[in-house]
MARVEX-515216 format. One record per residue (C-alpha): residue number from 1; residue in three letters; x, y, z. Coordinates in steps of 0.1 Angstrom, whole numbers. Last residue first. Example, Ala and Ser with C-alpha at 12.3 -4.5 7.8 and 13.67 -1.06 7.14 Angstrom:
<atoms>
ATOM     k     r       u       v       w
ATOM     2   SER     137     -11      71
ATOM     1   ALA     123     -45      78
</atoms>
This chain:
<atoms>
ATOM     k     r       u       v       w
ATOM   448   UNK     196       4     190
ATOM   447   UNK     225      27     180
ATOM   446   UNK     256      13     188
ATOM   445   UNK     285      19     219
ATOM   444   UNK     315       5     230
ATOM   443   UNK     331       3     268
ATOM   442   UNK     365     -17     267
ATOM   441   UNK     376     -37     296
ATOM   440   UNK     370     -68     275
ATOM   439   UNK     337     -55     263
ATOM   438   UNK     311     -33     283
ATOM   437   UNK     283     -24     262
ATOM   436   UNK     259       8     258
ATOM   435   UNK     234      11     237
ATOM   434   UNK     222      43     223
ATOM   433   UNK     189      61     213
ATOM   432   UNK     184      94     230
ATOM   431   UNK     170      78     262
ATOM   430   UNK     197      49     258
ATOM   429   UNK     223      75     265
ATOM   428   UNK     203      88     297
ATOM   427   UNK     199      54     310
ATOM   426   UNK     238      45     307
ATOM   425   UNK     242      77     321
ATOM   424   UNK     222      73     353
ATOM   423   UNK     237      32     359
ATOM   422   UNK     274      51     360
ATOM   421   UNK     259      75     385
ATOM   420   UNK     245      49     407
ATOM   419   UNK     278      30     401
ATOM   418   UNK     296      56     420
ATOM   417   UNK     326      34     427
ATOM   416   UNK     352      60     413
ATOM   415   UNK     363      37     389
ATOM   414   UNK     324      33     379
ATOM   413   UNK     322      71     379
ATOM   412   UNK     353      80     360
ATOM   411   UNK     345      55     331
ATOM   410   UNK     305      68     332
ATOM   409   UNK     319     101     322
ATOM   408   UNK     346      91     301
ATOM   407   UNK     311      73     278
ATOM   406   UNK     292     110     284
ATOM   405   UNK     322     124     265
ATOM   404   UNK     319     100     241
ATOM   403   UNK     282     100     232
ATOM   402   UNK     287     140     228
ATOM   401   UNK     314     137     207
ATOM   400   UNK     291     114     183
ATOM   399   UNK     268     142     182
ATOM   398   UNK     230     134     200
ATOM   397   UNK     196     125     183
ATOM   396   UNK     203      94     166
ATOM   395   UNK     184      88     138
ATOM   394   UNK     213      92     113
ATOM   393   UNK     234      65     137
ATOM   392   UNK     205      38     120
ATOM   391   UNK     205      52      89
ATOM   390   UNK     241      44      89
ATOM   389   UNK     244      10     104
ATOM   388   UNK     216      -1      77
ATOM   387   UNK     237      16      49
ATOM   386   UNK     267      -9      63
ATOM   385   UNK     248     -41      65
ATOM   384   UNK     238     -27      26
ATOM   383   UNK     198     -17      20
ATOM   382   UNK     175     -33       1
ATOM   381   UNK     176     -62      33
ATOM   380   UNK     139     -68      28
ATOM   379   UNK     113     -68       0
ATOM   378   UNK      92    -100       8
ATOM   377   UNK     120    -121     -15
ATOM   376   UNK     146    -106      -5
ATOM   375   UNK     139    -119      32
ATOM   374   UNK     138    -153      18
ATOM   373   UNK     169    -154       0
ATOM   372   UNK     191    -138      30
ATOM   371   UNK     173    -171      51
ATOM   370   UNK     183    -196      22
ATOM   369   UNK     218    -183      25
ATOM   368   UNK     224    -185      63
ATOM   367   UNK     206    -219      62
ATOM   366   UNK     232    -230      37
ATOM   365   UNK     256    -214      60
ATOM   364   UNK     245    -230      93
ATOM   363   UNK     266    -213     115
ATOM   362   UNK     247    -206     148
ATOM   361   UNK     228    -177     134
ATOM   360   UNK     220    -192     105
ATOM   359   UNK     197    -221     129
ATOM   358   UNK     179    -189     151
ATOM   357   UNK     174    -171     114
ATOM   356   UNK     158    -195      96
ATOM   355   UNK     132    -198     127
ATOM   354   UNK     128    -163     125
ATOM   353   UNK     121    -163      88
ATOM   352   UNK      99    -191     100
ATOM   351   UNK      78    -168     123
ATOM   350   UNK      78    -142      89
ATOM   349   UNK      64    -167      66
ATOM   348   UNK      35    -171      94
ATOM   347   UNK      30    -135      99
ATOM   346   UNK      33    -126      58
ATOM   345   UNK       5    -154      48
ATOM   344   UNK       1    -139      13
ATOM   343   UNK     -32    -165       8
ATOM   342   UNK     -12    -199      17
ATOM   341   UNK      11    -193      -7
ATOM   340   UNK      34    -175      16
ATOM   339   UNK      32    -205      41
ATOM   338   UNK      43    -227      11
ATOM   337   UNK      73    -212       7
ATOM   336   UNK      75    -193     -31
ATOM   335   UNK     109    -203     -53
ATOM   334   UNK     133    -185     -72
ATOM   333   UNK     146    -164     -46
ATOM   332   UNK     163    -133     -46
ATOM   331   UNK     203    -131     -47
ATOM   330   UNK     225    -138     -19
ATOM   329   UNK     261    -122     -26
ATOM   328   UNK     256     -92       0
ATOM   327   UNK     251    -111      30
ATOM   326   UNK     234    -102      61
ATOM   325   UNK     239    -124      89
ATOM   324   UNK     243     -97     115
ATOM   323   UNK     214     -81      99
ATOM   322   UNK     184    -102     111
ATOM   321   UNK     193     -89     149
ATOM   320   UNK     192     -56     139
ATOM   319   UNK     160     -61     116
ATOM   318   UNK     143     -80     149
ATOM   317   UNK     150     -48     172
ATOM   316   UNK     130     -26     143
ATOM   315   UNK     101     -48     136
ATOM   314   UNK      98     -50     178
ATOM   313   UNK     104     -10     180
ATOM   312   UNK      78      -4     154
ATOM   311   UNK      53     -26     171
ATOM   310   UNK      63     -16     202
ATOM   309   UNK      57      23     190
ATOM   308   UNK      23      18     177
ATOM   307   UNK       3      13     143
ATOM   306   UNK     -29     -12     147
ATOM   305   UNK     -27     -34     121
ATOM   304   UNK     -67     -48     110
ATOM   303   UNK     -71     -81      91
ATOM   302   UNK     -67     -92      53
ATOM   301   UNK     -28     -84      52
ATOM   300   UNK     -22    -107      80
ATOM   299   UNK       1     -86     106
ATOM   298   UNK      33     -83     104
ATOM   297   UNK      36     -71      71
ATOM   296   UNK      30     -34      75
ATOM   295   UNK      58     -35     107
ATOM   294   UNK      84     -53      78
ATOM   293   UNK      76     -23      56
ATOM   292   UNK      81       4      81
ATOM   291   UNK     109     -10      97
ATOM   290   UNK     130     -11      63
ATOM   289   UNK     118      22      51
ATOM   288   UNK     139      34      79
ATOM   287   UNK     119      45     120
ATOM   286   UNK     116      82     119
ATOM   285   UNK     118      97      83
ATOM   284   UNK     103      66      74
ATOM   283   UNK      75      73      93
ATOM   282   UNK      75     108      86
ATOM   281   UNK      76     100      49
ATOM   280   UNK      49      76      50
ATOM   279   UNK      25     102      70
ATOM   278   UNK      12      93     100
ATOM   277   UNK     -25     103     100
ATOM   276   UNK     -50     109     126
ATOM   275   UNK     -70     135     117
ATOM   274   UNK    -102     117     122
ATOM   273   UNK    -113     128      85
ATOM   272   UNK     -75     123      70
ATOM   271   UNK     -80      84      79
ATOM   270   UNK     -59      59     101
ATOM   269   UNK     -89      38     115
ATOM   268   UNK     -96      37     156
ATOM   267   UNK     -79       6     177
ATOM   266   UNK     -56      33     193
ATOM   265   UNK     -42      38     157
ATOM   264   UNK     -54      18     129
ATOM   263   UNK     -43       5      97
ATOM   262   UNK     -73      -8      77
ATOM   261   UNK     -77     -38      63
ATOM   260   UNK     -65     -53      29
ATOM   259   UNK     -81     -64      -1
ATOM   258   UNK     -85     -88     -29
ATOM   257   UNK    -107     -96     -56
ATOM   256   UNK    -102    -126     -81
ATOM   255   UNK    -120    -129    -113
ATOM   254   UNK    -120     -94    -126
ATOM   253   UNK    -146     -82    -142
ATOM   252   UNK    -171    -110    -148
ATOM   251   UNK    -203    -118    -163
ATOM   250   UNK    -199    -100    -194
ATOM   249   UNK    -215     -76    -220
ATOM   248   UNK    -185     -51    -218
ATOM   247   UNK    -206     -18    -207
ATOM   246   UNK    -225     -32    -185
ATOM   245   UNK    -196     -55    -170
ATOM   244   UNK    -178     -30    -168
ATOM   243   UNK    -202      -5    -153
ATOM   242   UNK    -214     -23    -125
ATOM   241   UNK    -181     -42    -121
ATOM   240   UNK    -166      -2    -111
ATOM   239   UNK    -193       5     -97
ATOM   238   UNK    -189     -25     -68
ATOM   237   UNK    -153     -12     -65
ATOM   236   UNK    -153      19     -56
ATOM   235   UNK    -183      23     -38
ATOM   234   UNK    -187      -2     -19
ATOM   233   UNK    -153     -24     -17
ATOM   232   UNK    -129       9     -17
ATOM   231   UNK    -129       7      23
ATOM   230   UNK    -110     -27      24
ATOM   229   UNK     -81     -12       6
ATOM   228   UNK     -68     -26     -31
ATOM   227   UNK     -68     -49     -55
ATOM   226   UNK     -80     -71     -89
ATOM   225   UNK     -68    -100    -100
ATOM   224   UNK     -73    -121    -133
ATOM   223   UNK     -87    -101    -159
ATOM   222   UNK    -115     -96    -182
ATOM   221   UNK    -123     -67    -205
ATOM   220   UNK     -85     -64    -207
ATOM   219   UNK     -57     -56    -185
ATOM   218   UNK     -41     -30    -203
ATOM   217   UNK     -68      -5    -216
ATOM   216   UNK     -94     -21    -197
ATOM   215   UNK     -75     -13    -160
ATOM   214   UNK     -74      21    -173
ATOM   213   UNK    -112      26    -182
ATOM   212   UNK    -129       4    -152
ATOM   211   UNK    -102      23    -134
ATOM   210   UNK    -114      60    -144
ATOM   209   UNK    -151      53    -142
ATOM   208   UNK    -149      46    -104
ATOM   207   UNK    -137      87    -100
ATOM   206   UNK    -165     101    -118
ATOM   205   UNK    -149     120    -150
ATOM   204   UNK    -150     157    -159
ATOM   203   UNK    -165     184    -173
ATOM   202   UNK    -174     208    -199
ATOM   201   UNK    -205     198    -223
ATOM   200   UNK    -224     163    -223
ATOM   199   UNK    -211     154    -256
ATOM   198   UNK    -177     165    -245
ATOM   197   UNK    -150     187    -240
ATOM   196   UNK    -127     182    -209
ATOM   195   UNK    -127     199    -179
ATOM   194   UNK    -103     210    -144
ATOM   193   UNK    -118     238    -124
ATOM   192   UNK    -116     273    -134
ATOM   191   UNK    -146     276    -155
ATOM   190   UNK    -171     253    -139
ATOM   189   UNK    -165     214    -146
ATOM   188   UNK    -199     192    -153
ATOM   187   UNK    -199     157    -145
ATOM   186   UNK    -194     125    -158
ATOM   185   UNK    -199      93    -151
ATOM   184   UNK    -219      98    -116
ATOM   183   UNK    -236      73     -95
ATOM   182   UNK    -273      57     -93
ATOM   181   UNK    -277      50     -57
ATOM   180   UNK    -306      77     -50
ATOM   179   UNK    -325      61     -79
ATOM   178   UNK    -337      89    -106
ATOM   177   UNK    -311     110    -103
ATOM   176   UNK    -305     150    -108
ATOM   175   UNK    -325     161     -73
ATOM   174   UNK    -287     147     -59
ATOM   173   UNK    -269     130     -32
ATOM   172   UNK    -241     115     -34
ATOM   171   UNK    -234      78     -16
ATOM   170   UNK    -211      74      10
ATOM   169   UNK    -236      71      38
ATOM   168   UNK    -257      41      32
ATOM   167   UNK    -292      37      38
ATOM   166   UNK    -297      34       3
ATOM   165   UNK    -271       9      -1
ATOM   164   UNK    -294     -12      26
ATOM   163   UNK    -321     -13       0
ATOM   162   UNK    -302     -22     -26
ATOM   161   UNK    -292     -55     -12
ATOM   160   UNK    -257     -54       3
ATOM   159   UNK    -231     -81       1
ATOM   158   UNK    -204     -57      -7
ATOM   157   UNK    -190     -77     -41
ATOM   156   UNK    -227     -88     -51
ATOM   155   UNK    -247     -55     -44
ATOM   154   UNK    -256     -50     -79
ATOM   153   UNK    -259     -79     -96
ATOM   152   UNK    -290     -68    -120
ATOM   151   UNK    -273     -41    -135
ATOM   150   UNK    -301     -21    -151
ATOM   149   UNK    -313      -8    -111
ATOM   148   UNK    -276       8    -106
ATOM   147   UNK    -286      33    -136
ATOM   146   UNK    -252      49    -142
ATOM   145   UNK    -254      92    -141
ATOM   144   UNK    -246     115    -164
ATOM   143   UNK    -244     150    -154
ATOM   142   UNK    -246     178    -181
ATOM   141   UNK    -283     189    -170
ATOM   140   UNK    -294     152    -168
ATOM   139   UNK    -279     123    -187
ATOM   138   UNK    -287      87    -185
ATOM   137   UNK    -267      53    -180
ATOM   136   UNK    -271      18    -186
ATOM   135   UNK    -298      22    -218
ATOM   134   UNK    -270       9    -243
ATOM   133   UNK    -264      42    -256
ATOM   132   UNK    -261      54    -222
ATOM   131   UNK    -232      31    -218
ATOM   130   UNK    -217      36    -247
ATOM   129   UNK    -214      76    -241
ATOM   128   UNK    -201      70    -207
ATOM   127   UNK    -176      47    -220
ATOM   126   UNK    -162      73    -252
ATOM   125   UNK    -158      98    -227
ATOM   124   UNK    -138      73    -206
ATOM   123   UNK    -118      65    -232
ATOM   122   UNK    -112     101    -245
ATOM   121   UNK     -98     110    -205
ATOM   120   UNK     -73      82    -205
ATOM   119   UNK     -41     107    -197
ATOM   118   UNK     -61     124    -172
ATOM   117   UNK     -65      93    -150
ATOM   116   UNK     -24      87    -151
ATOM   115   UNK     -14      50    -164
ATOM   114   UNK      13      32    -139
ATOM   113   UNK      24       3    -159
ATOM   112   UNK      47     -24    -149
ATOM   111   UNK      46     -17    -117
ATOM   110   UNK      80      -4    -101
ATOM   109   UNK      90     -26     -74
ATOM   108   UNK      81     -13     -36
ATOM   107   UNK     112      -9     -17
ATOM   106   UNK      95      12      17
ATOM   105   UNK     120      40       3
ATOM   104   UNK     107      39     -30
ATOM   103   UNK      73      38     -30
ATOM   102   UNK      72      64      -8
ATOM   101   UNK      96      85     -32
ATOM   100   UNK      69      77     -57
ATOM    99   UNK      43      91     -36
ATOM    98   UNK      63     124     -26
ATOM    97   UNK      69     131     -66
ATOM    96   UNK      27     122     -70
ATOM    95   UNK      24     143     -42
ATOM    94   UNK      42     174     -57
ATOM    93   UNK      33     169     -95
ATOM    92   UNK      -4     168     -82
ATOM    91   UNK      -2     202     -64
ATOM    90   UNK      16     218     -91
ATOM    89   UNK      -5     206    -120
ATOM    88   UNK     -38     216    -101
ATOM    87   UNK     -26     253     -94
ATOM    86   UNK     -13     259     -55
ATOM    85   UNK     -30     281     -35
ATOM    84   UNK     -28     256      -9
ATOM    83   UNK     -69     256       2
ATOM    82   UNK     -77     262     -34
ATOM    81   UNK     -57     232     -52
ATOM    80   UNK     -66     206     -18
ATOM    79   UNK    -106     215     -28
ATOM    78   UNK     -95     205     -69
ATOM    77   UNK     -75     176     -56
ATOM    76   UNK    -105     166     -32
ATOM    75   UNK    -131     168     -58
ATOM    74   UNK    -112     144     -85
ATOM    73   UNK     -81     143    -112
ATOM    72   UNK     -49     132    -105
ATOM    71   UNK     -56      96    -100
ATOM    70   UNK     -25      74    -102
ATOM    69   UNK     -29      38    -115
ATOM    68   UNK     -18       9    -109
ATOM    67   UNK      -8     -21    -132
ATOM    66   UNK       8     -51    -128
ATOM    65   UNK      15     -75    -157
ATOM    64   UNK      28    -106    -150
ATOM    63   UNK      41    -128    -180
ATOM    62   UNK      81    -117    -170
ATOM    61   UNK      83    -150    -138
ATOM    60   UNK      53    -165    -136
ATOM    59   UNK      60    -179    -101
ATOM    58   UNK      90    -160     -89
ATOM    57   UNK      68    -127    -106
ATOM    56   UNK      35    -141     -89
ATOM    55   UNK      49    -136     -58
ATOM    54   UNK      68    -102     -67
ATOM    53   UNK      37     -92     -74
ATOM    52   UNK      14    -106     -40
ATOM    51   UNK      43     -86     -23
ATOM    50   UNK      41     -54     -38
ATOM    49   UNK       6     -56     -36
ATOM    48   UNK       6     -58       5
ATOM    47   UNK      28     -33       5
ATOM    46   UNK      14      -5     -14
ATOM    45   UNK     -18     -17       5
ATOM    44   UNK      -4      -9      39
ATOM    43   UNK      13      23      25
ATOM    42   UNK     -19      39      20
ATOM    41   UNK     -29      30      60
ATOM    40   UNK       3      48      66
ATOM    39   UNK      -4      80      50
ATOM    38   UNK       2      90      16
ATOM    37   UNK       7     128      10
ATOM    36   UNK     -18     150       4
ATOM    35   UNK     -43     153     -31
ATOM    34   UNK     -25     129     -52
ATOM    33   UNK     -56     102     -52
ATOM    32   UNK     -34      71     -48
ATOM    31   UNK     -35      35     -69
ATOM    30   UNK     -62      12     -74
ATOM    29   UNK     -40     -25     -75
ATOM    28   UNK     -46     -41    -113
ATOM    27   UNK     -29     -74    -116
ATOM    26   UNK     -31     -95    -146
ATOM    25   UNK      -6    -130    -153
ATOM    24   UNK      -5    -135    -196
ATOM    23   UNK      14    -165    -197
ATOM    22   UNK      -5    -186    -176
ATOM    21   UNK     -37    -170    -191
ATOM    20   UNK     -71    -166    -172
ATOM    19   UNK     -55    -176    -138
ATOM    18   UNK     -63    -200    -115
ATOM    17   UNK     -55    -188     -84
ATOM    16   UNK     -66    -215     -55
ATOM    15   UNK     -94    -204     -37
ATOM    14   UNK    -102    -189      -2
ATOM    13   UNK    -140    -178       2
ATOM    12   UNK    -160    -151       5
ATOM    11   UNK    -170    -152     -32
ATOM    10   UNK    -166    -117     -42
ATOM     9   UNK    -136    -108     -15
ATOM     8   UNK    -117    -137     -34
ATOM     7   UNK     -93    -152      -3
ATOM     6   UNK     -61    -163     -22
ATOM     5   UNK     -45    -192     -26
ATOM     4   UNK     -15    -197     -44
ATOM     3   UNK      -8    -232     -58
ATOM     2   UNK      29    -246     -64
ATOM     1   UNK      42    -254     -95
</atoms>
């Protein structure tokens, strides 16, 4: 078998996977908050995951387990709740339906388990309450807090010393702690807000506590990799080993940690703060899923993707080209290239896909059918040769009437030696979308 690497954000370094159990693969990817619907920098690490699972699924074949959750409780669902006047149920139902739609169009797989924060709320009561009987955490006034300074490897997974953490800016502050880096387990809920009963009174989880519980539940106390975006490292998930490994009496969480850098648009992150946010579905809406997922991939998962119209035009102009050899028969792949292996190398696997293409192009059939194979195997070519011809007419802007009309027009020019005129339409057309070619006397015309 051959050896994935991955880069391990805890150690800093590339290793080889070795996991825990070869029959028992783990995988635990932090899902969306379903406050407002996923953006591209979301997508990114929808992505990314999807591909290290189907990876480990041609590798391991039915022992991976991938899990990821959905959080449908926290501040911002509650603040999103009031702004829309919508109740909590409705608003999460609504994004959560968006998300998986997502999910769907940019052909992510199904993980295996996707376990809801509100549906684990008894096991994360009965964590906080272990933890405080083990002297890790503390209540105060129906807030209980984690005690960073009682996990001595604090720090480890952001390399930051606790001095620099308290210097940082996305930490809560509150008269209630004792360390300004301590966070919360549990706090309290007023009236109309979402609560649960418990020893502590009304309230309501922190958000790290709910994937130390979930990933737990069917991962284990120990499991092999854990995911997600580069900005969940500190907080996210630095508590979440805090509080494990507290909790759990061990010395590791999850063995492997990886993640994936930020989208960006004019070299600034994709975030809801800066308001600059391209939603999934308007993406797709505008370019396929197809596009959308081979743009997220063209660029080293552990480095930043700046989001542009070349890039989605190039992703898009190479699909067209990639689709003349479609074929319907070729199944997916039951083996990994090496360049894929080589820590979810997506740029390099995509240069030979390329490469595959340029020899099945010329008539290479067993090239043709081990280039069909590969793209299957990254989540391409979902879609038919003929639904790909159709979504790309459905994002054409004009009637097909119109397109034809304009097509007699440019015939009457060029007969009539007006060839500026003729050049004038064939610009306008491929304003709104359409190519133009003359063939045999015969003028046809395709969507670009």
């Amino acid at each position: 078998m051959n050896n994935l690497q991955l880069t391990n954000s805890l150690t800093r370094k590339k290793e080889i996977f070795k996991p825990i159990n070869p029959k028992k693969i783990s995988l635990y990817a932090c899902g969306p908050t379903v406050y407002d619907s996923p953006h591209v920098g979301n997508a990114r690490s929808l992505v990314v995951f999807d591909v290290l699972y189907r990876i480990l699924k041609t590798l391991y074949g039915s022992n991976v387990t991938y899990v990821r959750n959905i959080t449908d409780v926290d501040d911002k669902i509650i603040d999103a709740s009031r702004k829309n006047k919508m109740s909590i149920e409705e608003i999460t139902n609504k994004i959560t339906n968006i998300f998986h739609e997502n999910c769907k169009s940019l052909n992510c797989l199904e993980p295996s388990i996707e376990p809801k924060a509100t549906e684990h709320i008894k096991g994360m009561i009965e964590m906080t309450a272990s933890l405080i009987s083990k002297g890790f955490a503390y209540e105060n006034q129906g807030h209980v807090y984690f005690s960073v300074n009682s996990f001595k490897d604090y720090g480890k997974l952001s390399n930051k010393n606790l001095d620099e953490l308290k210097a940082g800016t996305r930490i809560e502050v509150s008269d209630l702690k004792k360390n300004p880096v301590d966070f919360v387990l549990w706090k309290p809920s007023k009236n109309e807000d979402p609560g649960w009963e418990s020893p502590w009174g009304r309230g309501r989880p922190g958000w790290h506590l709910e994937c130390s519980v979930m990933s737990e539940k069917y991962l284990g106390k120990n499991f092999d990799i854990h995911g997600g975006g580069l900005d969940l490292i500190f907080p996210h998930h630095e508590n979440e080993i805090a509080q494990s490994c507290s909790n759990n009496n061990t010395k590791s969480f999850a063995n492997y940690w990886v993640h994936n850098g930020f989208v960006t648009i004019n070299r600034e992150k994709m975030s809801k703060s800066l308001g600059n946010i391209i939603t999934i579905s308007d993406a797709v809406n505008k370019y396929s899923g197809q596009v959308v997922r081979l743009a997220l991939l063209s660029a080293h998962y552990s480095q930043p993707l700046d989001w542009n119209e070349k890039l989605l035009t190039n992703q898009k102009n190479t699909l067209d080209k990639w689709y003349s050899i479609y074929s319907e028969k070729e199944k997916n792949t039951s083996e990994v290239d090496e360049v894929l292996l080589d820590d979810i190398n997506t740029p390099g696997y995509i240069a030979k896909l390329h490469d595959l293409y340029n020899a099945a192009s010329k008539g290479d059939e067993e090239k043709k059918s081990k280039f069909n194979r590969a793209c299957k195997l990254i989540g391409l070519f979902d879609l038919s040769k003929e639904e790909w011809e159709s979504i790309k007419k459905s994002k054409i802007s004009v009637s097909e009437s119109y397109i034809k009309n304009k097509i007699e027009e440019r015939e009457k020019a060029k007969n009539n030696r007006n060839f500026d005129l003729a050049d004038k339409i064939r610009d306008e057309l491929s304003s709104k979308g359409i190519i133009i070619e003359d063939q045999k006397g015969k003028t046809i015309w395709k969507a670009k």
